[in-house]
N, C-alpha and C positions, 0 to 999 in steps of 0.2 A: 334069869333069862326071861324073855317077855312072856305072859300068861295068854294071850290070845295068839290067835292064826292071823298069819297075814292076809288081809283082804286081796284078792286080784282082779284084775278086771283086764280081759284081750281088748288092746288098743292098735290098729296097724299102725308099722315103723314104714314108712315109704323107701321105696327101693328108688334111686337115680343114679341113671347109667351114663358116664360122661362120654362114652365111645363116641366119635365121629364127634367131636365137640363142637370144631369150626362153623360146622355146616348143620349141627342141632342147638347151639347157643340157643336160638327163643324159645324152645321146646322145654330143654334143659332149665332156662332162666325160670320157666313160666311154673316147674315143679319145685321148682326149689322155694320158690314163691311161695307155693300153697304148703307144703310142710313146713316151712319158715314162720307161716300164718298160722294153721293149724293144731300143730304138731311140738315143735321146736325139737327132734329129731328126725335124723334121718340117717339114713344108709347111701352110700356110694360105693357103687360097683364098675370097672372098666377104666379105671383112675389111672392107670399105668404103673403101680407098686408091685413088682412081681410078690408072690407069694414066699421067693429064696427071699427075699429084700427084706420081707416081712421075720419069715423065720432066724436069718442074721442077726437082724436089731435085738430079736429075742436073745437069743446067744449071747449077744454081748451084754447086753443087759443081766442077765445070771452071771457071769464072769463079773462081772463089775461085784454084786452084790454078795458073790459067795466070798468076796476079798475079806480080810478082818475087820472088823469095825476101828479098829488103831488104824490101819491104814485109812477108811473111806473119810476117819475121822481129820484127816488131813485139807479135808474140800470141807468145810462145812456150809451149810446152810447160814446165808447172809440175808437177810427182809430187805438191807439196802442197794440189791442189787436182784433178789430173787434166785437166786443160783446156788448151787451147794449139796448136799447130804444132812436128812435127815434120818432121823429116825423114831418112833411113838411119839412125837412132838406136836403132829398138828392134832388142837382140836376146835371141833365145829359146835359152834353156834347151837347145832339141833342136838346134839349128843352133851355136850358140855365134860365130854371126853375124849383122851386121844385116839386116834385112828390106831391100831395094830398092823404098824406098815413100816417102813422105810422108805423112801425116795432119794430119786437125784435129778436135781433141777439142772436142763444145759440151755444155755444161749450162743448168738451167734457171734456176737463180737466181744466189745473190752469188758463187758458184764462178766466173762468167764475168766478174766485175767486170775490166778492163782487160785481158779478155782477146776482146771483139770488136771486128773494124777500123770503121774511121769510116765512116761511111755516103759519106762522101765519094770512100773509096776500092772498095769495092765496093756501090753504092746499093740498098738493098734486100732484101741479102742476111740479115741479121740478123732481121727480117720475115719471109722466107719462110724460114727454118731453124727458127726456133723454131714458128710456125706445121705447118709437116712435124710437126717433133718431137710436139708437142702429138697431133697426129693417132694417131701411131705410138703413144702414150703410152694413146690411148683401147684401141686394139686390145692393148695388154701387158695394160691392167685386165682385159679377158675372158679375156683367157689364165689369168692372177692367178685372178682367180674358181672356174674350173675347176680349177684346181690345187690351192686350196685345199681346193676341195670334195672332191679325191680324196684326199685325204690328212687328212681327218677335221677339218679348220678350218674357223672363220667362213667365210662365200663373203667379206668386204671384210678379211681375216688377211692377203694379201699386199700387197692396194692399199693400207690404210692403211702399211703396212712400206715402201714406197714412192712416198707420196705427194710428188710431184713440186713441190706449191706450199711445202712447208716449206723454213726456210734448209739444215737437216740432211741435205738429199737429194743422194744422190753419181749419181742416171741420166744418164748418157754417149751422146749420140748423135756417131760418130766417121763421119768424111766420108774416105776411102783413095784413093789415087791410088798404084797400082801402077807402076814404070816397064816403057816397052818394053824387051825381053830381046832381048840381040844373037844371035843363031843361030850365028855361030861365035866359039868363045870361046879361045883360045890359051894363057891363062895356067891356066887351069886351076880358075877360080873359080867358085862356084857363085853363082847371081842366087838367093837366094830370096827369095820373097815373101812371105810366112807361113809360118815353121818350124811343125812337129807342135806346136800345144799345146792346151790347152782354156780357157772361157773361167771368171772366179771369178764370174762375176754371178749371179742367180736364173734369168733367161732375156734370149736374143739372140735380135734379130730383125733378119735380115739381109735388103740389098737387094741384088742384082745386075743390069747392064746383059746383055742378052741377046747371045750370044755370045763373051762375055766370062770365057770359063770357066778353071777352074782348084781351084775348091772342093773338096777334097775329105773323107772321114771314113774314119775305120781305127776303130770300136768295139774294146772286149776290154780294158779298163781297172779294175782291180780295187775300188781307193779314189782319193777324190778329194783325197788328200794325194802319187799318184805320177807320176811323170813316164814309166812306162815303158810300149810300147805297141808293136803289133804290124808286120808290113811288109806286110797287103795294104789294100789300100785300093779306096775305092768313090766312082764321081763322083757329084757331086750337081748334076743340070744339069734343073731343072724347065720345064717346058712354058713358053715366051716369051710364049702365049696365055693362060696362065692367069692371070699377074698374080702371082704366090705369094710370099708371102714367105715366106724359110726360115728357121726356128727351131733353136737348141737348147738342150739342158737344161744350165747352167752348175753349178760346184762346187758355191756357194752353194746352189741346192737339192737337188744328191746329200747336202750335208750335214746339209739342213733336213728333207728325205724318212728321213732315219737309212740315206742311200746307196740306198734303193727305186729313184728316180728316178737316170738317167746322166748323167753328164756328161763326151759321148764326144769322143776327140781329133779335131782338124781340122785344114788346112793348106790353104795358097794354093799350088798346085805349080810348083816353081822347074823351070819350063820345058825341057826335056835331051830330050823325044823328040821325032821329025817329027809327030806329029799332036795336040802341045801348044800352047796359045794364047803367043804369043809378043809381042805386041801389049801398049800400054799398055790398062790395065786400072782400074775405076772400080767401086766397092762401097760401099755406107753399112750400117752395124755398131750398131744401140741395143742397149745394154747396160743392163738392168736392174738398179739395183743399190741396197739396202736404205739408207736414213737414217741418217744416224752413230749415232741412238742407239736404234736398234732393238734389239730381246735376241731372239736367235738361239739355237733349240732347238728337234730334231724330237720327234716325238709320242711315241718312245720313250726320250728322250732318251740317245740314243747316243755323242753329244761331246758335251762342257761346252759351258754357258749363255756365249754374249758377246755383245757388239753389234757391227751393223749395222760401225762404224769400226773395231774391232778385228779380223774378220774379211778385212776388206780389207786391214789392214796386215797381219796374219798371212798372206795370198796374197800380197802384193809380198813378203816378207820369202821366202816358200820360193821364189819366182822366182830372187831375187838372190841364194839360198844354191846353185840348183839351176846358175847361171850362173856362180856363183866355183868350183862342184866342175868345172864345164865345163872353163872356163877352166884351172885349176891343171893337171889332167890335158892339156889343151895345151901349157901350157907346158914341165910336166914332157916330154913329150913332144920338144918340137924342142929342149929342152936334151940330149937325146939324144945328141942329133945334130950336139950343140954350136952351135945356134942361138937366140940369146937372146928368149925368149918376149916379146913386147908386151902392152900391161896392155888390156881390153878398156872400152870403156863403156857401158853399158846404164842405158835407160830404161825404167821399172816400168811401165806402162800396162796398161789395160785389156785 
């Protein structure tokens, strides 16, 4: 387990209230701006997600994941479409190990083709996922809106770039199941749950169950081409009353904004001190994420014109490069020591 304390440092998360949207749009635009600038999270609160809506997805979400692994093992996780079930598979870049989790990646259109179970075996749940989704999907558009507006585009420049009813659309909403962390650990392995990384999407709108903490963010990241990033970090644990979902700002629009807008590191913390949640753990993840054939270019055009699919492959691609210089430098490492390095295997996801 790590030999020091984690460094912390109180950062405020900005709070933005979408209530009265119509008629607070500039207001609205004009905050989102400065946490966008600033920050690269933030909080929304007055979104229109009841809080039942919230605690449902949760529900189904456990039902999905308490199924058997034989069964979830029937959806699997596919890279060429983003979609599926996983499980200890993804590993990052910062860790150069796997996450201690399972996922299930859903989409809205032919991307889920024989990738949801039978109604037979979880009844209903395909219903009220999509349904959820749909919901989350109205609240990204205003988000969209605002974004676009600050940065000199149409107010429908990001909605149309992700409109969700096209075949072309890659938007991810990913359902997480963290596992419980045993509190003494002998061998000397680390459980993480989310290595340090950032997300490639336009924008993430996170859910979390209260209590269930872990989130956290380290800003100070120069470009959204690097992997390198600081050692203090700031929790992100919003008011359980407020309902809030927490947002933030992904690659895709540091690189769409010509880098204006952040897109700061995060991590689920691999639990090692007494007053860290140690508990399984449950989160839903929408990821915003551009049509395959959208053409990607901000207003000053500061990196080359690509689309929406290229982009996305161009982010798996510097993951899996950032994971084999990991990797190599391990191995290189316990050959040292005359111990023959293992080959590692990693799954690109969102």
């Amino acid at each position: 387990m790590p030999s020091e304390k984690t460094k912390y440092l109180h950062r405020p998360i900005p709070t933005i209230s979408l209530a009265d949207f119509d008629s607070r749009v500039d207001d609205i635009t004009a905050e989102l701006v400065e946490a966008a600038e600033n920050v690269g999270f933030f909080c929304v609160v007055d979104h229109g997600i009841s809080p039942q809506e919230v605690d449902d997805i949760f529900a189904q979400s456990a039902r999905f994941f308490s199924l058997p692994d034989d069964t979830k093992a029937r959806v699997p996780f596919s890279s060429a479409n983003n979609a599926g079930w996983e499980k200890n598979s993804q590993v990052r870049p910062s860790t150069g190990a796997a996450d201690k989790k399972e996922s299930y990646q859903m989409q809205f259109g032919k991307n889920m083709e024989g990738k949801w179970l039978e109604d037979a075996d979880i009844p209903g749940f395909q219903e009220s996922s999509l349904k959820f989704m749909w919901h989350v999907q109205e609240v990204s558009e205003k988000l969209m809106l605002c974004l676009a507006r600050g940065l000199g585009f149409p107010d429908d420049y990001f909605i149309k770039a992700h409109d969700v009813k096209r075949p072309e659309s890659q938007t991810v909403a990913r359902l997480l199941h963290y596992f419980e962390t045993p509190k003494q650990q002998t061998n000397g392995e680390v459980w993480h749950r989310a290595g340090a990384h950032t997300d490639w999407d336009l924008l993430t709108l996170l859910f979390q169950k209260a209590g269930q903490s872990g989130l956290e963010i380290c800003p100070g990241r120069e470009v959204s081409t690097s992997f390198g990033h600081g050692d203090t970090w700031t929790k992100v644990t919003p008011d359980p009353s407020s309902n809030a979902i927490i947002c933030n700002i992904g690659d895709l629009l540091m690189s769409w904004s010509d880098d204006r807008f952040k897109s700061t590191f995060h991590r689920v913390k691999a639990p090692c001190e007494p007053d860290d949640y140690y508990g399984e753990r449950y989160s839903i993840a929408f990821f915003n994420q551009p049509c395959r054939d959208t053409l990607i270019q901000g207003p000053l055009k500061k990196y080359p014109l690509v689309t929406g699919e290229e982009f996305t492959r161009n982010a798996m691609m510097r993951n899996f490069n950032a994971l084999e210089a990991k990797r190599l430098a391990q191995t290189e490492g316990l050959n040292k020591v005359g111990i023959e390095g293992g080959k590692m295997v990693a799954e690109v996801g969102a």
